[in-house]
N, C-alpha and C positions, 0 to 999 in steps of 0.2 A: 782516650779510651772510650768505647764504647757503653752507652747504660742499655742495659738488659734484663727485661720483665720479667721478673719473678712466673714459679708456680703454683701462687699460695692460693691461686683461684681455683681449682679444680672441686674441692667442697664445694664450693658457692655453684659451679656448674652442674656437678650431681643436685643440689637443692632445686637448680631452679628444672631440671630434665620431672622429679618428683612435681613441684610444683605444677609441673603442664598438664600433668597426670590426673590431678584429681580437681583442680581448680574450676576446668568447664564442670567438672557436676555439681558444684556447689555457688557459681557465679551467678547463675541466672536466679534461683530462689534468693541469697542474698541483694544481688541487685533489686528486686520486689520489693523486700520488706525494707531497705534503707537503701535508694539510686545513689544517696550524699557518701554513703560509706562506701557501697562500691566503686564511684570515682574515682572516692582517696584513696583506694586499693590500686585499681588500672593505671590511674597516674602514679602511683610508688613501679608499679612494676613497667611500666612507657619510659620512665625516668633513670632507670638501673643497669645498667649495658653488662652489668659483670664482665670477669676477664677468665681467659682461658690460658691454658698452659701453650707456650711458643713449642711449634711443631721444629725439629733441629734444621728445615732448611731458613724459618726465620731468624732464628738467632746466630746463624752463618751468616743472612745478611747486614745484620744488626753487627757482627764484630767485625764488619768492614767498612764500617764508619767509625767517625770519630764524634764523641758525645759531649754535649756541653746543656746545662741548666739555661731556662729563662724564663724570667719571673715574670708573671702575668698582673697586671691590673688589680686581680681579684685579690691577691698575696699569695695565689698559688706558683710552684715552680713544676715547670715540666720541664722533659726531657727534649733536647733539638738535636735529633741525628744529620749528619753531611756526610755524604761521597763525592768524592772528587779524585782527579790525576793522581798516584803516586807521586811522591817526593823523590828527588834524584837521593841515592847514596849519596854526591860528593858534588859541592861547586854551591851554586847561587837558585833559589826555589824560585822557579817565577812565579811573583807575586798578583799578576794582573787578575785583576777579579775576569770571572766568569760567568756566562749568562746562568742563572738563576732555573731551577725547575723544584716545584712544591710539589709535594706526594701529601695528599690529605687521606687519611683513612673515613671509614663510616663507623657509626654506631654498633658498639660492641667489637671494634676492630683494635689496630693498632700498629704503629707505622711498620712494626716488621710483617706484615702482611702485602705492604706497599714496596718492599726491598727487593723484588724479582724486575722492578726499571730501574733501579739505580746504576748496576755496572756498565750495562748499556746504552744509557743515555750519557752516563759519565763516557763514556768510550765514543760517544759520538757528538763529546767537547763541550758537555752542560756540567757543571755542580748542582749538585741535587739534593737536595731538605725535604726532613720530613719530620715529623713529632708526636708524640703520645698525647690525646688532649685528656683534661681531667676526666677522673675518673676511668679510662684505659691505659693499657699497656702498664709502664711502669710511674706511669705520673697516679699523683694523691686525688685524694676523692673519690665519693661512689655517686656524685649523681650527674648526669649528664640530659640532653636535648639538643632538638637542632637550632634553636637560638643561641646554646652554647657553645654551641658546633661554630653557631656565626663569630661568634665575640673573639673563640680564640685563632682562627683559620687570619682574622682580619687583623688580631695582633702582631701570629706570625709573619703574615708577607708584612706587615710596615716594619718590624723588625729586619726583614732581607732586604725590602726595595724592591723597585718595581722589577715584575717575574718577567721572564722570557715563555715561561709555562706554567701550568698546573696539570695533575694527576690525580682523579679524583674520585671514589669510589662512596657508592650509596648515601645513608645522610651526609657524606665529607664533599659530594659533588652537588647537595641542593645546598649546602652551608656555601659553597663555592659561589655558585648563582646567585644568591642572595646577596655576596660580600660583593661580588661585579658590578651590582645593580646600584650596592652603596658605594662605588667608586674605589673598591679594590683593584690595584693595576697587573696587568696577565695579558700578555701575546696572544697565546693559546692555549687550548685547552683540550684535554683527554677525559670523557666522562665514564665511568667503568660503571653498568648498573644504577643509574640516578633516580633519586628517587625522589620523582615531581611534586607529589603531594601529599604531605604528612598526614592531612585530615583524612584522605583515602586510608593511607596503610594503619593510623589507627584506626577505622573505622573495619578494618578489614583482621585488624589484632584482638580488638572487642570482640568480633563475632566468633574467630576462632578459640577462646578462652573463653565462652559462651556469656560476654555481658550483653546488654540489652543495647538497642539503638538510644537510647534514653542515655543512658549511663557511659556512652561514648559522647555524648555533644556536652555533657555534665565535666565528664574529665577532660574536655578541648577547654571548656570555659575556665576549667580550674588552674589548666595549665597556663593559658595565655593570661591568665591575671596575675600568674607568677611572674610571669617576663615582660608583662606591658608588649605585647605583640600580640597581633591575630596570626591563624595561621594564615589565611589567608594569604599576608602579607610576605609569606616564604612558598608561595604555590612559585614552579620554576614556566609554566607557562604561560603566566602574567609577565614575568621580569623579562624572560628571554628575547623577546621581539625588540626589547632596546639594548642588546649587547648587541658588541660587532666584531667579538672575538671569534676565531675560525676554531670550531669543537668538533672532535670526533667523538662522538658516542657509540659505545660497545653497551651493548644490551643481547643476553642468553635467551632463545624462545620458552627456555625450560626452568627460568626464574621464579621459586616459587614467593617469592618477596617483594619485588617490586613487577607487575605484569607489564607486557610487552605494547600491549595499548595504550598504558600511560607513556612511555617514552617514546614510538612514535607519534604520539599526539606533541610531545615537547620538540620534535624535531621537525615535525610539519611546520612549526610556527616559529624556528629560528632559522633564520636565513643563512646564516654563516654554517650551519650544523650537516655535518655528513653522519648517517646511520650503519651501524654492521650489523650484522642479527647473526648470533651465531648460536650451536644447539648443544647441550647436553655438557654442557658447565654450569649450566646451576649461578647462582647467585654469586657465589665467590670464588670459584676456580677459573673467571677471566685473569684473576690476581696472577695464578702462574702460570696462564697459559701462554706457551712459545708463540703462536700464533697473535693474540690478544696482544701481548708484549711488544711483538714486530711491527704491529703496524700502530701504533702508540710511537714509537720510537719513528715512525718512517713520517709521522704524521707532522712529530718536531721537527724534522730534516737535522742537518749538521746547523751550528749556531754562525750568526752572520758576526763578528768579534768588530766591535766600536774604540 
């Protein structure tokens, strides 16, 4: 049976829509009189993805998998969605494993956001995972990042084995990168929207909640002493010139989240990387766009069975 995300986040979404509201008029003079405090503010709210109520075509694609728990490292348990072939009514279920395709979401996402590839890849002979990382969807926890993004993306594929693909959207496609570079195994790859450089997009989330340039390099430092990592060391244009996976990246001109000059600049300097630049989807409606989808799907081809 399928696990399926609660609605209990919809408060917590009204809060943080107020939040947006009044926080640039009060950021900049707080940042002034105490940078230290406003850090520890930016980084609570960098760190919080909250969760949204499942629109009814994700949770149709969510009760068309089948759901199972897995326990993480940390002692948390998440949720691990699969689609695959129907089972016959009558006779003997062929058992043969199938090549493998990962659907990682991004930051403040959640894998039924990633359920518009499953039937289709399923249909064109892959098994396809996908999961809640903490703190989204229907898994425990409220804090999340993209080093967490890393830990758990790299637990699930050694939980599968090595991938025939991944499916990767926003922070869940530089968590991707990053887990490559540390010897995560993946055929290929689908990048939906990626997002090359955290230090840019906070630096670009600072300003739009009006902190200061100060008080954004304060809350990088804070953060990466949390995790014993720079970010540095998760920029996807550093890592990507030593992958030699073959990636399609899809990136919108009209993305107000991650801009279109950082991802061709990621695509200029990986070799294996083909670009689509498409207009007026926005940041997350690549997720269920027919078009977006087809050529993701045309990109795996049909699987070569070992």
């Amino acid at each position: 049976m399928a696990i399926v995300s609660s609605s209990q986040s919809v408060p917590f979404r009204r809060r943080r829509k107020s939040l947006s509201k009044w926080l640039p008029k009060i950021s900049g003079a707080f940042g002034a009189l105490s940078p230290s405090l406003a850090a520890r503010l930016l980084a609570f709210i960098f760190t919080r993805p909250g969760r949204q109520k499942l629109p009814h075509w994700e949770r149709d694609w969510l009760l068309q998998s089948a759901g199972q728990p897995l326990r993480l490292n940390s002692g948390l348990t998440i949720p691990i969605y699969e689609w695959r072939g129907f089972e016959p009514m009558a006779g003997v279920r062929d058992e043969a494993p199938l090549p493998t395709i990962l659907l990682v979401h991004g930051f403040g996402g959640r894998a039924g956001q990633m359920g518009g590839f499953a039937a289709p890849l399923v249909a064109a002979g892959y098994r396809v995972v996908s999961f809640d990382a903490p703190a989204h969807g229907a898994a425990p926890g409220n804090r999340s990042s993209l080093p967490d993004m890393l830990d758990v993306t790299q637990e699930v594929a050694a939980h599968l084995g090595p991938l025939a693909g991944v499916v990767a959207h926003s922070n869940g496609a530089a968590a991707v990168i990053a887990a490559l570079a540390q010897g995560m195994q993946a055929e290929k790859l689908a990048l939906l929207a990626p997002m090359p450089d955290v230090e840019a997009f906070l630096s670009r989330l600072a300003a739009r909640l009006g902190f200061s340039p100060r008080v954004a390099d304060l809350t990088q430092s804070r953060i990466e002493a949390r995790y014993d990592l720079p970010f540095s060391a998760l920029k996807a244009a550093s890592l990507a010139p030593e992958l030699s996976q073959s990636a399609l990246i899809l990136q919108d001109a009209d993305d107000q989240i991650v801009p279109l000059a950082e991802v061709e600049a990621l695509a200029k300097v990986w070799a294996g990387a083909r670009l689509l630049v498409s207009e007026g989807l926005g940041h997350n409606r690549l997720l269920r766009d027919s078009a977006s989808i087809a050529a993701v799907v045309a990109h795996f081809g049909r699987p070569t069975l070992r």
